[in-house]
C-alpha positions in Angstrom: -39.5 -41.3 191.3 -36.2 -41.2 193.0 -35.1 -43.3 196.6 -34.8 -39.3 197.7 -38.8 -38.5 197.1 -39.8 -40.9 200.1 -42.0 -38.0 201.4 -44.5 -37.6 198.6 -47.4 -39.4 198.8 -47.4 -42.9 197.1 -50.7 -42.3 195.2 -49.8 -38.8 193.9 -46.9 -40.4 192.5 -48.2 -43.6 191.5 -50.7 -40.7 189.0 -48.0 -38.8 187.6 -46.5 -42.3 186.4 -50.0 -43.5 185.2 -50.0 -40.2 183.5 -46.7 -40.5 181.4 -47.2 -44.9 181.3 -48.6 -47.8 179.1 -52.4 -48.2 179.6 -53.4 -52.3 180.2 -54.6 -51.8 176.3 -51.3 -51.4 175.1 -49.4 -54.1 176.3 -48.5 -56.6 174.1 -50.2 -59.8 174.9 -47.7 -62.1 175.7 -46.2 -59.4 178.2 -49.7 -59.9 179.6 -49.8 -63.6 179.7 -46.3 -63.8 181.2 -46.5 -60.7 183.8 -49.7 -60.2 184.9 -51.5 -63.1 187.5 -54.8 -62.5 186.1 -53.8 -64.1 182.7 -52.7 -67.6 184.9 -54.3 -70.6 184.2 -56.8 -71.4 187.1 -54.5 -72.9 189.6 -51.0 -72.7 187.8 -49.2 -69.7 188.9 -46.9 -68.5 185.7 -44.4 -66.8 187.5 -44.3 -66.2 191.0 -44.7 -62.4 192.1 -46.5 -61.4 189.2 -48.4 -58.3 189.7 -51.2 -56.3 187.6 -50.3 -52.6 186.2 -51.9 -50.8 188.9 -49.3 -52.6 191.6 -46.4 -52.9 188.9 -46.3 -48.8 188.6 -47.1 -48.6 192.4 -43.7 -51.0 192.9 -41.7 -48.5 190.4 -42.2 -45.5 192.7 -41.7 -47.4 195.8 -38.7 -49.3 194.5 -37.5 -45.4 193.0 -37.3 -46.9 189.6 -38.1 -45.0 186.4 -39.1 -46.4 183.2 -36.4 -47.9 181.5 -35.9 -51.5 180.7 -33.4 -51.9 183.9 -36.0 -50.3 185.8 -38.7 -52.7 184.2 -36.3 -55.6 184.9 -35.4 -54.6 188.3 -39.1 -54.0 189.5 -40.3 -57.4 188.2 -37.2 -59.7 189.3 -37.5 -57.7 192.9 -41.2 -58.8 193.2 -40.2 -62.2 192.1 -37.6 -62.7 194.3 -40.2 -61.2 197.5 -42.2 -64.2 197.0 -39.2 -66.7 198.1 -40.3 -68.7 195.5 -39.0 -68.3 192.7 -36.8 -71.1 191.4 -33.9 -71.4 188.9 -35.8 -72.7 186.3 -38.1 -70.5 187.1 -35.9 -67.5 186.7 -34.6 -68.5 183.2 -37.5 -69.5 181.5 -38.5 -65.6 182.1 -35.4 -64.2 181.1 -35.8 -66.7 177.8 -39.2 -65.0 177.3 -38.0 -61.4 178.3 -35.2 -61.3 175.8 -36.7 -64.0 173.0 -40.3 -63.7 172.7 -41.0 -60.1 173.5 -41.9 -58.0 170.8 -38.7 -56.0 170.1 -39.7 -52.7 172.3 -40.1 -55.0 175.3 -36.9 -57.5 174.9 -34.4 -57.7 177.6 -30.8 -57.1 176.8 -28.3 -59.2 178.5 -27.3 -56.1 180.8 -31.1 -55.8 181.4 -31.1 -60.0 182.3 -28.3 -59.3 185.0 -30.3 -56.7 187.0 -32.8 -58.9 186.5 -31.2 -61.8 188.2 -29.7 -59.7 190.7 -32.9 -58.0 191.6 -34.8 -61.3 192.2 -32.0 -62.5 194.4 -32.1 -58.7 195.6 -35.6 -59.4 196.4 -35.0 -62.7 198.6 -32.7 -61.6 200.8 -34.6 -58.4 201.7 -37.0 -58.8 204.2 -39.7 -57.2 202.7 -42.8 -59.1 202.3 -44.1 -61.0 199.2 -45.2 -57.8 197.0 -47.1 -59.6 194.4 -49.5 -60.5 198.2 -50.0 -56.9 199.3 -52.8 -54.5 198.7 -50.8 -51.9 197.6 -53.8 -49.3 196.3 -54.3 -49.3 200.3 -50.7 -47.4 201.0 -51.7 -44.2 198.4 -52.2 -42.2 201.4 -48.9 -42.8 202.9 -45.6 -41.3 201.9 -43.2 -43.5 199.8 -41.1 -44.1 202.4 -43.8 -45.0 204.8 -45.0 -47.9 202.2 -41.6 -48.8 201.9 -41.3 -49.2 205.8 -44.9 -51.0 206.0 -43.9 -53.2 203.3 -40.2 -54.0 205.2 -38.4 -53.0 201.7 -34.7 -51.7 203.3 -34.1 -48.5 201.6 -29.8 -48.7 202.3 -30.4 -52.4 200.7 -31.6 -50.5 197.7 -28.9 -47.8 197.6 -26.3 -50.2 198.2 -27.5 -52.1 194.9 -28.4 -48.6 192.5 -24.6 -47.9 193.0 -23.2 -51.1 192.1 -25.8 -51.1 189.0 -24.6 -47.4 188.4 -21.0 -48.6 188.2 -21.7 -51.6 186.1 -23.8 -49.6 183.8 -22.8 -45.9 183.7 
């Protein structure tokens, strides 16, 4: 769903990627472990703006990112980075897991690290709120651009990023 679609509805869209996407069942389950909060130890938070697959796809429309592994980095290391706390350790010993202990169909590439990086920085700066914190299932009946504006994500901030990314990665 691209940045331009901000005026469909965010659960229509969020359906039409459910649709097309990975069911929880097929997710390998050390993507699981590492991605999704609900596989933390009680108490130990794995990584910081972890999300489960409902909000994950919800974040790919919203963020107007499709289904490639950039897209997959980007949306993760932007809801990292939203939670202001993610550290520098914290940030490589993903990557390290992301490119190393994936199965192959889910490893990072160097390129795909570099988004990565630059989305969770991406994700500080902005002034959005945490996004691993928000109900999003309770913005499906707003337009994507109305999420984006409830949830403070700056659309120009986005823009500005998806060209640079375009020209580093054509």
């Amino acid at each position: 769903m691209p940045l331009s679609a901000g005026q469909r509805r965010l659960g229509e869209a969020r359906a039409e990627l459910a649709a097309i996407g990975l069911k929880q069942s097929d997710i390998p389950f050390i993507v699981k472990l590492v991605e999704n909060p609900a596989y933390d130890f009680p108490g130990i938070e794995m990584f910081h703006g972890g999300t489960d697959l409902a909000a994950h796809d919800r974040l790919h429309v919203i963020l107007g990112r499709g289904l490639l592994p950039k897209d997959e980095a980007f949306v993760i290391g932007f809801s990292m980075g939203s939670s202001n706390r993610v550290t520098t350790t914290e940030e490589q010993l993903y990557a390290f897991f992301a490119k190393h202990l994936y199965p192959r169909g889910y490893r990072f590439t160097d390129e795909d690290i570099q988004v990565f990086r630059d989305a969770v920085h991406l994700g500080f700066v902005s002034d959005c709120v945490s996004l691993s914190t928000v109900d999003l299932a309770a913005l499906d009946g707003k337009t994507i651009a109305q999420a984006r504006l409830a949830l403070g994500i700056e659309e120009d901030l986005l823009r500005a990023y998806y060209a640079i990314e375009g020209r580093r990665y054509p």
